[in-house]
Structures are given as structure tokens and as C-alpha cells.
C-alpha positions as CSV (number, residue, x, y, z in Angstrom):
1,X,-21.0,10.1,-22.2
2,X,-22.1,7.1,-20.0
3,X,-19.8,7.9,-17.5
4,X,-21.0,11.3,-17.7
5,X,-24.5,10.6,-17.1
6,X,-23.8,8.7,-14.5
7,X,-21.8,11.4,-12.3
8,X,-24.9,13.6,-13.1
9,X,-27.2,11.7,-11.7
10,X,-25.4,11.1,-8.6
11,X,-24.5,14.2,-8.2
12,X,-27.6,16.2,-9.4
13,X,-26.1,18.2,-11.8
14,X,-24.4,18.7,-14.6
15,X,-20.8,18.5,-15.2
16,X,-18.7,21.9,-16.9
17,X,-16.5,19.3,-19.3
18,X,-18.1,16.8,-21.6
19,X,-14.9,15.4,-22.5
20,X,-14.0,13.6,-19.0
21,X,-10.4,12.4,-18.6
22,X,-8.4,11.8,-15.1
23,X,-8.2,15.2,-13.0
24,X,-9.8,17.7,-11.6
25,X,-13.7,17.9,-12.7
26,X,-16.0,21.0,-12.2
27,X,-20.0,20.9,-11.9
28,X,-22.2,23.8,-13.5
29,X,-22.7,25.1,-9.7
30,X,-19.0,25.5,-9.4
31,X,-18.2,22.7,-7.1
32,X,-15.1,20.5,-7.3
33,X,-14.0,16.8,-7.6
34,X,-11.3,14.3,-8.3
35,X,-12.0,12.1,-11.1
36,X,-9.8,9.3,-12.2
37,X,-11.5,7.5,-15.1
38,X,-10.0,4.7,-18.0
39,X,-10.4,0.8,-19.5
40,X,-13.2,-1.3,-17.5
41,X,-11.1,-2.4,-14.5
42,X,-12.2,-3.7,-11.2
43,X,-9.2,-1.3,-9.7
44,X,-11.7,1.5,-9.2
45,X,-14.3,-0.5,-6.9
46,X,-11.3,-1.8,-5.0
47,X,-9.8,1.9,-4.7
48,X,-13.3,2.8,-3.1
49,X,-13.1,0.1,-0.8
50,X,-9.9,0.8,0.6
51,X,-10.3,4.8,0.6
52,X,-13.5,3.7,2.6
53,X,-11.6,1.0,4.9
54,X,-9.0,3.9,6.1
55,X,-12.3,6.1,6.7
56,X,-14.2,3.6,8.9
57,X,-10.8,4.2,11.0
58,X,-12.0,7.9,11.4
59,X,-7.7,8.7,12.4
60,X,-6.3,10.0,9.2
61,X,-8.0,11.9,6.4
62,X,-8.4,10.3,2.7
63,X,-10.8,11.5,-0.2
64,X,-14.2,10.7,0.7
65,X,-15.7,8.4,-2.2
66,X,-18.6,10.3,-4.0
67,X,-19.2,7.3,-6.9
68,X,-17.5,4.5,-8.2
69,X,-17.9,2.6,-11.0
70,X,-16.0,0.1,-13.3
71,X,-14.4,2.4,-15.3
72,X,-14.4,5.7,-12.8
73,X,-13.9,6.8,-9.6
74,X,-15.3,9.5,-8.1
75,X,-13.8,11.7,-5.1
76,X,-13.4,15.1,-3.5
77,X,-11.3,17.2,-4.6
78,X,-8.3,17.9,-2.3
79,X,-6.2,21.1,-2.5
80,X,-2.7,20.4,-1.7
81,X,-1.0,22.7,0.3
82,X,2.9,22.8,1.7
83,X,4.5,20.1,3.9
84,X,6.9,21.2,6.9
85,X,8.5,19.8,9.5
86,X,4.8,19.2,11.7
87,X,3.4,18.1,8.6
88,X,5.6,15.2,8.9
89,X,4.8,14.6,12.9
90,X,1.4,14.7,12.5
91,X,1.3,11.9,9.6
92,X,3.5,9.8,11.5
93,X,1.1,9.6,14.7
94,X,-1.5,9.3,12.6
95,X,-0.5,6.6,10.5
96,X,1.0,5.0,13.9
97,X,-3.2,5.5,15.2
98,X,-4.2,3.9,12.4
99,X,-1.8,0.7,12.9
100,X,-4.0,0.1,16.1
101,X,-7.0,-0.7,13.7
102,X,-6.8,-4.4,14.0
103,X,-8.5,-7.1,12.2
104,X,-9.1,-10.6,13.4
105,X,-7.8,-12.3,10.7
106,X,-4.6,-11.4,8.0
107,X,-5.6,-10.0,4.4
108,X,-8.8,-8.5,3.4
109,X,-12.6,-9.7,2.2
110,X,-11.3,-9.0,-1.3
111,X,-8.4,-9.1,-3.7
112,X,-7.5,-5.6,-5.0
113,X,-4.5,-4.1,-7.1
114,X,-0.9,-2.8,-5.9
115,X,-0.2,-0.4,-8.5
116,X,-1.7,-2.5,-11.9
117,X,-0.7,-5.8,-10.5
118,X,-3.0,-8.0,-8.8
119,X,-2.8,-8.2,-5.3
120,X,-3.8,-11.9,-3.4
121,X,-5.6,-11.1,0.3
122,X,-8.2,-13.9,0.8
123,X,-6.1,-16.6,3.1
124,X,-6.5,-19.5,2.3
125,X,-6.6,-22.4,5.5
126,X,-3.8,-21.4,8.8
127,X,-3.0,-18.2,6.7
128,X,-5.9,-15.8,8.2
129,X,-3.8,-16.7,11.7
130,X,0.1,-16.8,10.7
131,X,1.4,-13.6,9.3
132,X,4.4,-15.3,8.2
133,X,2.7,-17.6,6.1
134,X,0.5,-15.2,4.9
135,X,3.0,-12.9,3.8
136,X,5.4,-15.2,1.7
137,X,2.3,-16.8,0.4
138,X,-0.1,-14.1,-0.8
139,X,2.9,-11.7,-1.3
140,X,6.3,-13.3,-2.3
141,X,5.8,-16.3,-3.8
142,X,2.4,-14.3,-5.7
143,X,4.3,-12.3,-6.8
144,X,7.4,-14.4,-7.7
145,X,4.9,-17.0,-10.1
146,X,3.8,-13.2,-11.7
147,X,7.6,-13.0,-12.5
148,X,7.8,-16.4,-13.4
149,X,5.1,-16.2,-15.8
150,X,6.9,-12.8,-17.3
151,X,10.0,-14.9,-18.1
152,X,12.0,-12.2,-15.7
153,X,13.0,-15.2,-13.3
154,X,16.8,-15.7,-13.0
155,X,18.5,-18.8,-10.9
156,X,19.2,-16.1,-8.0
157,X,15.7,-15.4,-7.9
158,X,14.8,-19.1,-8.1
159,X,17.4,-20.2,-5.0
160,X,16.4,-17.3,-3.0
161,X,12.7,-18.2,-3.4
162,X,13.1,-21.6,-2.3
163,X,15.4,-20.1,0.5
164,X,12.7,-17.4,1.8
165,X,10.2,-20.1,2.0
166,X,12.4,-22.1,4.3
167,X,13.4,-19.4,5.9
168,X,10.7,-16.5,6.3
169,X,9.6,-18.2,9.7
170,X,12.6,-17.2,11.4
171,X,13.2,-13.7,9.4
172,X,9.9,-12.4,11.1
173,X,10.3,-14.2,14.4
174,X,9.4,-11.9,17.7
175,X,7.3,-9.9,15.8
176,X,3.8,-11.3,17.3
177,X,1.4,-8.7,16.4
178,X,-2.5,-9.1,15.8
179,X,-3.5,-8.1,12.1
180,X,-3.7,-4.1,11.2
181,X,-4.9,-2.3,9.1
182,X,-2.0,-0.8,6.5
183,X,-2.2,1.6,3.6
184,X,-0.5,-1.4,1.2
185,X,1.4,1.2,-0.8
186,X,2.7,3.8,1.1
187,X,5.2,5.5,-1.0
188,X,6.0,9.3,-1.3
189,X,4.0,9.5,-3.9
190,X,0.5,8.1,-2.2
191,X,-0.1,10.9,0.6
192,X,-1.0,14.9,0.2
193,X,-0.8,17.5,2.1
194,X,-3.8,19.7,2.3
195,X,-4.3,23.4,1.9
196,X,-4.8,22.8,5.8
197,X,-1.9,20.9,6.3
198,X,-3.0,17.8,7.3
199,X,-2.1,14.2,5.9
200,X,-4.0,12.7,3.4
201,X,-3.5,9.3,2.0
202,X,-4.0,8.3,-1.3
203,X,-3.8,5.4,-3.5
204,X,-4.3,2.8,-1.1
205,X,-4.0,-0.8,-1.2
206,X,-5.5,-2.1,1.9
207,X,-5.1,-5.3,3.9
208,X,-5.0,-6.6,7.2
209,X,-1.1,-7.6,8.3
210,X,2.3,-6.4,10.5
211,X,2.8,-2.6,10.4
212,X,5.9,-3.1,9.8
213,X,5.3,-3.7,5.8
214,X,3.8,-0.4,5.8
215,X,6.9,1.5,7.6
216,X,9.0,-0.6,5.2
217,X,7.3,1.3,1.8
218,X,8.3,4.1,3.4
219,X,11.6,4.0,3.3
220,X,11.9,1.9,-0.4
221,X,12.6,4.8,-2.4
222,X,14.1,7.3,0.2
223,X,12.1,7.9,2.7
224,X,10.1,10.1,4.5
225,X,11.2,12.9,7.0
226,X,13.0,12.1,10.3
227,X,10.3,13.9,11.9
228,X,7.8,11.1,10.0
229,X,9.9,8.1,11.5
230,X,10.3,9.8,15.3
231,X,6.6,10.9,15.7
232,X,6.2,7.2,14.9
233,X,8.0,5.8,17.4
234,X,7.0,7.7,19.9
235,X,3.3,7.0,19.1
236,X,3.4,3.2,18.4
237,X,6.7,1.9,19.4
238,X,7.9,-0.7,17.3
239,X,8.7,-4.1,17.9
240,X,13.1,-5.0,18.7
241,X,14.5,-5.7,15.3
242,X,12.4,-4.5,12.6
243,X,15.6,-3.0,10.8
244,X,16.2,-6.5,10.3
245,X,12.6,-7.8,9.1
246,X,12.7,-4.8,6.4
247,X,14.6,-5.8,3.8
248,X,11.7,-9.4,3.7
249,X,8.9,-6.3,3.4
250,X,10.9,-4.0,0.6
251,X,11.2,-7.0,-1.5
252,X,7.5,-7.4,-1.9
253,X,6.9,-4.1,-3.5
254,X,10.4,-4.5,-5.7
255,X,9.3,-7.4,-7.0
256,X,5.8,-6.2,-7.9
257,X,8.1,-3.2,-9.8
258,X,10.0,-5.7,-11.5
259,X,6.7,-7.2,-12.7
260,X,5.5,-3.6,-13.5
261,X,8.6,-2.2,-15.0
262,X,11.0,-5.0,-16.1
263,X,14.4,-5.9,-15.7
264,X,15.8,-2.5,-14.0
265,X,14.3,-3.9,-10.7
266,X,16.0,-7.2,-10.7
267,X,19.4,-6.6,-9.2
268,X,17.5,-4.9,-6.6
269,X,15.2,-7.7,-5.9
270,X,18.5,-10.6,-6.0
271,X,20.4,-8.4,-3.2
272,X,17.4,-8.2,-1.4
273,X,16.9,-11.7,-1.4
274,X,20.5,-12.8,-0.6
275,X,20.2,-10.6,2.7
276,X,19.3,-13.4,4.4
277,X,21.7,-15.6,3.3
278,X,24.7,-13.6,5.3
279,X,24.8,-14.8,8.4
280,X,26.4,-11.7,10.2
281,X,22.8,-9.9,9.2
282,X,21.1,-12.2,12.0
283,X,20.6,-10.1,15.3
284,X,22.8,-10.8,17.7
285,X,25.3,-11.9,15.7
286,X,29.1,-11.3,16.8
């Protein structure tokens, strides 16, 4: 009921359900809204923030935030329509706009959550400058100590670590590019598309750092459309040998699903790790 009263005071009006669960909520006057709602959590304040981050950026749509709270947040309600093939174009020069959002330091003014694991974005000393410290910092070795903590960390994951941190430095060499603003967590499962057809991203896990962690989601779990990847290119251009830097930013998010979801991730995250260890991988090799 708190929750409820709460809604009804922002909105000025009473709700149709008094028995308020994740989904699609309906007020007396018949409008419509998107309510996700659970445990006390700081996840839903940090949702807000970056669904009001992408916003600011005014080049791809997301729900607009009506109320947040910390156990609920409240946004429109977006009809989802079908996705073709200019679906697809149109979300990849708009996500490729939204790349040229830059920050002037890596991370964000908060921490905030990639999935229901913690996600580390205040840098700390020569971080806010060097993406490559940032990134094996605040993202691999974070979420490598979450693993450790779990028990789930084998010796391949312990040498590679060590590896990576010698290592990472060169991996993401040549790819000198001023902080941007990324989704975080741009799987298939995080954008819509409208009734209208346009893109709308969901779910977001915002920071400051190289688009090419973002492109990388994209293709973890089969990708998007080749139309998605081509509109892309053409819009934003990305930098020579980013095929080769993808594997470092895949391994982020398969580690935080190995902390999520256990041991079916771990093979996963070992070959991605031992990449780097084959030397005909490098570029240029022959």
C-alpha cells in the first residue's frame, strides 16, 4: 500500500490494481505505465539515473522516468511494435549518435548494478584518464574478487587474471578514444521496438568508457542484425582492430554471468581469457 500511495500522489490519481506487482499498471483515468517494483534495493534509483543519462543525450528514445523510489520504479508505458530490417538501421545510427556523448572522465558519479551484481564506476586516482586501467580495474579484476569470493575461481581463471593485468595495456592499444557514454548492458534483451518502430533502450547500466564494450554486448549472445552492425559503421566508424579488443570486453559481462548464474559460464570465461595467450591472435601476426 505504501508504494501505492506514493504513485498516487505523484501521479494525482488513483491506480485501477491495489495489488501492484512488475508490469503494466493502469490509473482510474485510463492512462498507462511500466512499473517494476520488489525488495528495497538501490537498483531502482540507479535504473532512473541511467534511463535519465541516455535522455539528457536527446539521440535515442528510453522510458521517460515518472517516479522512483527504493523499492519501485516508475515509467511509461511503451507498446512494442515489430522490428524489420530499418528497424535495425535506425538503432545502429542511433546508438552510433549516442557514442559521440563524451564525458571528461571514465566511469560515472555513481556505482549502479549490471544485472543484480554490483557494478564499480567511481575511478579511483589515474583511472578517470586511462581506459585501460579503468576497465580491468573497475570491471575485470571487480568482478574476478566477486568470483573469488563465490568460490567459482579455478587456476585458469587465477593465471589468466594475473595475465590480463599484465597484459590489458597492450590488448586495447590504438584504441585512443575520449570517454562515451554506453548503455552497459546492451544485450537483445535490453532494447524495444515501439508500436512506431523506433529503438528504445532499456535496462541500462550506464558509464562513461570505449564504445567498443557496448558493440561487444552486442554480439555476446548472437547478435544483432547485419543491418544493426553496417548502419554502425557507416555512422561512427570504428577504430582498426576492434575484432581483436572484443573478446577483453565479452569477458566482462561472462564473468558477471558466472557470478549470476554459476558454473555453466566458466568454460566460457577460461577460453576467453586464454585468447590472449595465442600469439597468432595478435594483429599483424604472420
Amino acid at each position: 500500500m505504501e508504494i501505492q500511495k506514493q504513485l498516487e500522489e505523484t501521479l494525482g490519481e488513483s491506480l485501477t490494481d491495489s495489488c501492484l506487482t512488475t508490469g503494466k499498471t493502469t490509473t482510474l483515468s485510463g492512462k498507462v505505465y511500466f512499473l517494476k517494483t520488489g525488495p528495497v534495493s538501490h537498483t531502482y534509483l540507479c535504473e532512473a539515473h541511467s534511463l535519465r543519462e541516455i535522455a539528457t543525450a536527446k539521440v535515442i528514445r528510453t522510458p521517460k522516468v515518472i517516479a522512483a523510489g527504493e523499492n519501485f520504479l516508475l515509467t511509461e508505458f511503451i507498446e512494442s511494435g515489430h522490428a524489420d530490417t530499418s528497424f535495425f538501421q535506425t538503432l545502429g545510427i542511433q546508438l552510433a549518435r549516442l557514442h559521440r556523448i563524451t564525458s571528461e572522465a571514465y566511469g560515472f558519479y555513481e556505482d549502479n548494478y549490471i544485472g543484480a551484481n554490483p557494478q564499480s564506476n567511481l575511478p579511483e586516482a589515474k583511472e578517470s584518464s586511462d581506459w585501460a586501467l579503468f576497465y580491468f580495474n573497475k570491471r575485470l579484476l571487480f568482478q574476478y574478487k566477486l568470483a573469488e569470493s563465490r568460490g567459482l575461481v579455478t587456476s585458469d581463471l587465477k593465471s589468466g587474471i594475473h595475465f590480463l593485468e599484465k597484459h590489458t595495456y597492450r590488448i586495447l592499444q590504438g584504441s585512443n578514444e575520449p570517454p562515451t557514454l554506453l548503455h552497459g548492458d546492451l544485450w537483445a534483451g535490453n532494447y524495444l521496438c515501439s508500436s512506431q518502430g523506433e529503438p528504445v533502450l532499456i535496462d541500462p547500466a550506464v558509464y562513461y568508457g570505449h564504445r567498443g564494450a557496448d558493440l561487444a554486448m552486442t554480439r555476446l549472445f548472437g547478435g544483432f542484425a547485419p543491418e544493426f552492425y553496417r548502419a554502425y559503421q557507416q555512422t561512427y566508424l570504428l577504430q582498426p582492430q576492434w575484432e581483436y579488443r572484443e573478446n577483453l570486453y565479452k569477458l566482462y559481462h561472462v564473468l558477471n554471468h558466472l557470478n549470476l548464474f554459476g558454473r555453466s559460464y566458466l568454460a566460457e570465461a577460461e577460453y576467453l581469457m586464454r585468447f590472449y595467450r595465442n600469439p597468432t591472435q595478435y594483429p599483424g601476426y604472420t
